[in-house]
N, C-alpha and C positions, 0 to 999 in steps of 0.2 A: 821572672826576669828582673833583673837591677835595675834604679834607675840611671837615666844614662842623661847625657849634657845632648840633644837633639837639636841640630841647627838645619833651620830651613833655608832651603837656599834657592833663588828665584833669579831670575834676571830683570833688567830693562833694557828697552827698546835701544835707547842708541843716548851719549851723553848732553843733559838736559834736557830730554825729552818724558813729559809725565809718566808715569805708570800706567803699563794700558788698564781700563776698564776689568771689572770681573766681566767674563763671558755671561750672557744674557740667559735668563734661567724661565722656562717655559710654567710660566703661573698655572697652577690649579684649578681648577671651573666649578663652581657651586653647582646645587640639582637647578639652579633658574638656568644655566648654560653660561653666565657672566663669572669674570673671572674676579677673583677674589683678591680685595686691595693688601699691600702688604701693609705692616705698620712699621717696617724701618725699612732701607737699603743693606741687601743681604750682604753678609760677611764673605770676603774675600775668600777663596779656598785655603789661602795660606793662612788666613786668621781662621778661621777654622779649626783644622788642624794644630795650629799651637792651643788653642782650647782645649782638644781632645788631649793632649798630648800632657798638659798641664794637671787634667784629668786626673792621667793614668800616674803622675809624680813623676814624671820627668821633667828635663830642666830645659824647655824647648826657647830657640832666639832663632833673631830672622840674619838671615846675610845677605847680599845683594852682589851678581857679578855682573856693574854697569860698564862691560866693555872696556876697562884699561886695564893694561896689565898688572898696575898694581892691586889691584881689587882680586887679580887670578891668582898672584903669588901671597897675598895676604891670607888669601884661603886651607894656603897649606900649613896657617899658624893657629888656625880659629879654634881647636882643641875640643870638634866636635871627637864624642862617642860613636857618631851618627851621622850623619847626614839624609834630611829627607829632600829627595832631589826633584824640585818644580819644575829644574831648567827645559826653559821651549827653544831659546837661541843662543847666539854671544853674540855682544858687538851688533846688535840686528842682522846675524845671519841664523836663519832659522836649520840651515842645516848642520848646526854649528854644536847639538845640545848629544850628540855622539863624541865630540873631543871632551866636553866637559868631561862626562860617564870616563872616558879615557882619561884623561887628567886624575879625577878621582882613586882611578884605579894606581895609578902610579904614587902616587902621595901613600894609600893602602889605609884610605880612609871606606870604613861602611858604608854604602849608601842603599836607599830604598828604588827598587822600582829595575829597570833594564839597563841592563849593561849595553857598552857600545856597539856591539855586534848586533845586538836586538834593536836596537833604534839605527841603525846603520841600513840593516833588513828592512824592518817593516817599511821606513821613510821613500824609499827609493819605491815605488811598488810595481817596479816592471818587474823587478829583480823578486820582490816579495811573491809574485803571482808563477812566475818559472817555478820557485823552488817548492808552493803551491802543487804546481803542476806536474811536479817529481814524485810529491809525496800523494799523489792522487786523491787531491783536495779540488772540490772543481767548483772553480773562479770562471769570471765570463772570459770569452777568448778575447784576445787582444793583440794590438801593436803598438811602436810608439814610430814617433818620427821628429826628429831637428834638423832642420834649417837643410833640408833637401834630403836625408838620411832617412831609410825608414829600415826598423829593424822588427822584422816578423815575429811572430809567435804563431800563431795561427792564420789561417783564412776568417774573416770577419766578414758580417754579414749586416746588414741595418735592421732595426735603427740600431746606431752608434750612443753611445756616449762618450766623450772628447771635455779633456781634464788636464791639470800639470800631474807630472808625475811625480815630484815629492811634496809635494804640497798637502797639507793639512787644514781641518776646520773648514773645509767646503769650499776653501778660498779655490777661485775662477769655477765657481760649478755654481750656474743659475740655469735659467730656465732657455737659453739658446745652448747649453749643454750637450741637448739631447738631438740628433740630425736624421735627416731622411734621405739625403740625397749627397752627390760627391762636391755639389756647389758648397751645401750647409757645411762639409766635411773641413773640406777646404780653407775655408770660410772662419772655422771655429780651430782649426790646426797653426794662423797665421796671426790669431787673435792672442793663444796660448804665448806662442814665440814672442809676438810681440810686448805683450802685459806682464809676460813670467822671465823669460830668457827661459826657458822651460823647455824641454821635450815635450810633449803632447802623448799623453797615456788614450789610443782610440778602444775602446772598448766596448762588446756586444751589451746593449742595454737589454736588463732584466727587466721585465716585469713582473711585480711581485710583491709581498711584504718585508718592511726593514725592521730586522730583528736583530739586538743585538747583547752580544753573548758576554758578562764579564765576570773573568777570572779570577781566580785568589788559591793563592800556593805556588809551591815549587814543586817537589818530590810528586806528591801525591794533590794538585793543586784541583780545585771545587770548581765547578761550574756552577754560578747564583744563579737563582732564577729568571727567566729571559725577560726581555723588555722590549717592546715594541714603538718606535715614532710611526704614530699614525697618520700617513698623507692622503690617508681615503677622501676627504674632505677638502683637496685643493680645487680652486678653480676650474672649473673646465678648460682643457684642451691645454694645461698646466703638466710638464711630467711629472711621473710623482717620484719625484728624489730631494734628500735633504738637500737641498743649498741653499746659498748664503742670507735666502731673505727666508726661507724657513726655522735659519736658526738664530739672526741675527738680526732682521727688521723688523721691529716692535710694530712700524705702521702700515705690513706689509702684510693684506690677507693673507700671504701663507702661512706665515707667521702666529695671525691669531688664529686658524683651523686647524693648526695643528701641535701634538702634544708626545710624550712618551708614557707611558704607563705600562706595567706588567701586562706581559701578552697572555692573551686568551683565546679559549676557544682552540687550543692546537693538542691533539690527542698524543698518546705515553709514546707513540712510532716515531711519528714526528718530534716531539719534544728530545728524544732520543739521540735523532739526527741532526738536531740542531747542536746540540749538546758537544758529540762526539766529531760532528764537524771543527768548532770551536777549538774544540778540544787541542785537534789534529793541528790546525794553523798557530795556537800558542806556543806549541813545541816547536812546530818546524821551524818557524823564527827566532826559538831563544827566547821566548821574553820571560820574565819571571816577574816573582812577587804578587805581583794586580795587573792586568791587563781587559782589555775591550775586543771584542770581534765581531765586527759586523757584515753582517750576510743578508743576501734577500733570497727568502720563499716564495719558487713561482706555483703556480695552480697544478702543475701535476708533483706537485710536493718535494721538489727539485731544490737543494739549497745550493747557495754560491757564494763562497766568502769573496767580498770587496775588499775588505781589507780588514790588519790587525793595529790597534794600536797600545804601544806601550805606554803605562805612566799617564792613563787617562785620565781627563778632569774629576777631580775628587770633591769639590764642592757637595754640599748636602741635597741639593734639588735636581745636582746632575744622576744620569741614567747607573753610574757604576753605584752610587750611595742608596739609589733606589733598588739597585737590586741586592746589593748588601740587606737592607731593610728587609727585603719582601723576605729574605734568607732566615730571619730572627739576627741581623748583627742591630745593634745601633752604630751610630755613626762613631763615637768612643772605642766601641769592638771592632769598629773596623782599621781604624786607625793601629789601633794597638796591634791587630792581627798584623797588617802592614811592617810596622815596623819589627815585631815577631821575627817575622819570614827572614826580612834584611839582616837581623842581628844574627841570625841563626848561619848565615853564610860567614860570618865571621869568625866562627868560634874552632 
């Protein structure tokens, strides 16, 4: 492949306001069980990637779309090859990074990662879990409900878990998440509304392991080997789901008991079903190039996708780079595969 003029393009939050933080990255633990100091402040995902990319002899540069419109229309001069596409919002609207994908397309600029359809799908995940349920992919049963509206999917049965419905990164998912009764239901349905302006996605809580499945390809796209966040070690009487202080509160026991690493211990049947599970939801939603899907395994070896997502964190310590690794890519091959894939739609 040539090399190509490769422009990263990211957003910020909203005008003047910092760049948020890299997402928080679950340290390593030595054989004493203590974890392992780093010796700098890890690199940005986006710096990352221009590394890699620098690597491979391309001409990688950063852009920024801080929500004015000039900065949208300037985009359509930037005289990328490429575009490797970060965007999470616009403007601080996080449901916003499906017009960008659409913008993109219109200009009939490359880009890496899911098209608007696919982030338009997976985002919403009432709508992701129906079309789940078409393709007889089996997600826990659910409903949602706004502001007195509740629209059905199933008969649901406790406990519940109660979540926004397009919301990402675990945000409004902690540990009063999980209910028992139509008080806690209630209670956590009013909390959504009120915190999100949100729907409220009620869903049959699994019990089980969170396994999660990331992809690479189009045509004929690889299943890496799986990865597991292990929450065996929370608290007692803790549910065991990632949220927000499992992946996000440095000072938050859950946080330091738990970790992701290459799953084990799951025989060739099972590893199978996880696989072609995975498999099943990355198509049914469109996504391409790289994507995540996360499922929980309950005890009678039962898997259920939660949800897919496109264009997952690519940072080197996140779960998609670790299973790139365990696959034989480094982080260099994975990058390049990435952009690969992207360019190859182009041509």
């Amino acid at each position: 492949m040539a090399n190509l003029k490769v422009t990263i393009l990211h957003d910020v939050w909203e005008e003047g306001a910092p760049e948020p933080e890299p997402e928080p990255v679950k340290a390593s633990r030595g054989k004493n069980g203590k974890r392992r100091k780093k010796k700098k402040d890890p690199l940005h995902d986006r710096e990352e990637i221009f590394e890699a990319l620098a690597k491979l002899g391309h001409e990688p540069s950063y852009y920024v779309l801080d929500g004015k419109n000039q900065s949208l229309l300037a985009l359509a001069k930037c005289g990328a090859d490429l575009i490797f596409n970060l965007t999470e919002s616009y403007a601080g609207h996080d449901t916003m990074d499906k017009n960008i994908a659409a913008y993109l397309e219109l200009l009939d600029i490359p880009y890496t990662g899911g098209g608007p359809q696919a982030l338009y799908l997976a985002q919403d995940k009432s709508i992701a879990k129906k079309i789940f349920d078409f393709h007889k992919i089996k997600t826990p049963d659910f409903a949602t409900s706004y502001k007195g509206r509740t629209d059905h999917s199933h008969d649901i049965e406790f406990p519940l878990i109660v979540k926004p419905v397009s919301e990402d990164g675990s945000v409004g998912i902690d540990s009063e998440s999980v209910v028992d009764s139509v008080k806690e239901l209630m209670e956590r349905i009013h909390y959504i509304h009120e915190e999100f302006d949100s729907p409220a996605l009620i869903e049959e809580y699994i019990e089980g392991r969170e396994i999660y499945a990331a992809i690479l390809g189009n045509d004929n796209p690889e299943v890496l080997p799986l990865i597991e966040l292990d929450l065996s070690k929370l608290p007692k009487g803790t549910p065991r789901i990632a949220g927000q202080d499992v992946k996000f509160d440095h000072d938050a026991e859950a946080y330091k008991v738990t970790k992701s690493a290459p799953a084990e211990d799951l025989d060739e049947e099972t590893t199978k079903t996880l696989q072609d599970t995975a498999l099943a939801a990355y198509r049914a939603l469109k996504l391409r190039d790289y994507g995540r899907v996360d499922m929980r395994l309950n005890k009678k070896g039962e898997v259920y996708v939660i949800e897919a997502n496109p264009n997952p964190w690519l940072a080197s310590a996140a779960e998609f780079a670790m299973a790139a690794k365990k696959a034989g890519y480094s982080y260099t091959d994975m990058i390049d595969k990435i952009v690969e894939l992207a360019h190859a739609r182009s041509m």
